[in-house]
C-alpha positions, 0 to 999 in steps of 0.5 A, spaced: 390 856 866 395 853 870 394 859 875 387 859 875 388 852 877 391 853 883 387 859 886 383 855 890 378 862 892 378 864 885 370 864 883 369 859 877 366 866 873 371 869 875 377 865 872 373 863 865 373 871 864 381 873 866 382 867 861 377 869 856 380 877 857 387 873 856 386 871 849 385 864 852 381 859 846 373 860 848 374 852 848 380 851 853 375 853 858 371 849 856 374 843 857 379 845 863 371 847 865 369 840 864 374 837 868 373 841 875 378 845 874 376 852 876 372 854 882 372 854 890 375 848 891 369 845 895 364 846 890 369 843 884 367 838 880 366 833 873 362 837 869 359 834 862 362 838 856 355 839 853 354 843 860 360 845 859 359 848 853 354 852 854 356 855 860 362 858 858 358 861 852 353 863 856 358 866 862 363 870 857 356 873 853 353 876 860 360 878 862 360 882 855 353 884 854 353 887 861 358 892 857 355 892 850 348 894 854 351 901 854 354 903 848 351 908 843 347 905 838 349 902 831 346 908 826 343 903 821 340 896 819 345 892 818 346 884 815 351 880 816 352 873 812 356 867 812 354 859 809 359 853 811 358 846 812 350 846 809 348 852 814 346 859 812 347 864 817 344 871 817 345 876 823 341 882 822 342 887 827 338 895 828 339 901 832 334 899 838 337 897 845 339 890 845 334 885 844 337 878 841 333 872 837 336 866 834 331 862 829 333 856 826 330 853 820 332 844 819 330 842 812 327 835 812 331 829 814 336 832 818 331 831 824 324 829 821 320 828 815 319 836 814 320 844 815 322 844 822 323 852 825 324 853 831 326 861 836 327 864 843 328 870 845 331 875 851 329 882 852 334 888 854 335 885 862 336 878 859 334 871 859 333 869 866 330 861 864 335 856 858 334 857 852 329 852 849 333 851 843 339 849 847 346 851 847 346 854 839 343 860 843 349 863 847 354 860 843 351 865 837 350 871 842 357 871 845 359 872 838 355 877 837 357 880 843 364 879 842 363 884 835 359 889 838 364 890 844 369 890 839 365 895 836 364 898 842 356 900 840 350 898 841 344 893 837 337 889 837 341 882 834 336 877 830 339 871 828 336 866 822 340 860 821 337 855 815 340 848 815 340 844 809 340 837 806 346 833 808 347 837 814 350 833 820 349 837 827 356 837 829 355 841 836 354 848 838 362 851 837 360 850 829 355 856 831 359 859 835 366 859 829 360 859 824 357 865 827 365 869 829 366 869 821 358 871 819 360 877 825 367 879 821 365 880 815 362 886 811 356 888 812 350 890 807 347 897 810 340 899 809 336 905 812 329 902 814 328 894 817 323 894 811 329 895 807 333 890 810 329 884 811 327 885 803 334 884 802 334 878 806 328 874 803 333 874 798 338 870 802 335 865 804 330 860 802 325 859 808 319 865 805 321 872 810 312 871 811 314 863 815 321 867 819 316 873 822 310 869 824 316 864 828 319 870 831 317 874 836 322 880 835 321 881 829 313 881 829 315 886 834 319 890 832 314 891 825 309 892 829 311 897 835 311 905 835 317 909 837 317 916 840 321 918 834 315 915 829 311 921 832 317 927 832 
């Protein structure tokens, strides 16, 4: 940390991912972020440590993602799950070249009076404009990212997180650790993505009907031949 620190010409990206590749905790960079500690000397600044936040998260995915897009497939459907501190996440995860959506269900009165459901979306070359549901995208993708480089392969990720009555928001890292334990966990196998999302409308309590009418990867994927469906 401390060399990164002091090399002046070192690019701000390029410090985040030799510490990240160091073992350095993802939240020491980003507080060391926050304060200007890397970068060009005349481009360093304060940042805000929601900006911060993200930014690491978002750099660190891209960086292993960049690896991750030319792995083999996965070869099955998989669901992994986790639920902690009012949150239920479920990632599914299918033998397709990567394509990533997160979804999040509020329950009522955690920010209005009702159901709130809300989703984006990258394609295989990426996500060019920010997120529209804010930081808990990158810090969910890096964690899927991470368990994917681990595993040195390749998957289609979709991530549903339902939040429940008594939830207090607690920032994104509550994604990102929430998420890690979700990723290292054994998952359940499934042959089909029929398969695997029957299973998963048995894990959570927002109707799957409710989740592929939000989502634009699922109702793609549903919907969309491959060459294989023809051979």
């Amino acid at each position: 940390m401390e060399k990164a620190h002091y090399d002046t010409d070192l690019l701000a990206r390029d410090a985040m991912i030799e510490l990240y590749n160091k073992s350095v905790f993802v939240s020491s960079i980003q507080k060391a972020f926050s304060t200007g500690a890397f970068g060009i000397a005349r481009n360093r600044k304060l940042v805000p440590t929601r900006w911060s936040i993200t930014a690491v998260d978002d750099t660190l995915g891209k960086y292993l993602l960049d690896e991750v897009r030319y792995y083999p497939l996965i070869n099955e459907f998989r669901v992994y799950e986790h639920e902690a501190i009012n949150n239920k996440f479920v990632v599914m995860l299918m033998p397709f070249f990567w394509r990533y959506e997160t979804m999040e269900a509020f329950f009522p009165q955690i920010i209005g009076d009702k159901l709130e459901i809300y989703s984006d979306w990258e394609d295989f070359s990426g996500k060019k404009e920010y997120a529209a549901i804010g930081g808990c995208y990158y810090s969910a993708r890096l964690a899927i990212a991470e368990a994917l480089e681990r595993e040195k392969r390749q998957a289609a990720a979709i991530v549903l997180r339902e939040a429940y009555p008594g939830y207090i928001p607690l920032g994104v890292w509550n994604v990102r650790e929430n998420m890690r334990e979700a990723m290292n966990k054994e998952f359940v196998k499934f042959e089909t993505m029929q398969q695997a999302i029957a299973y998963v409308a048995t894990r959570l309590k927002v109707p799957m009907q409710q989740w592929i009418k939000q989502s634009h990867l699922l109702k793609n994927i549903l919907t969309q031949r491959r060459l294989i469906d023809f051979t």
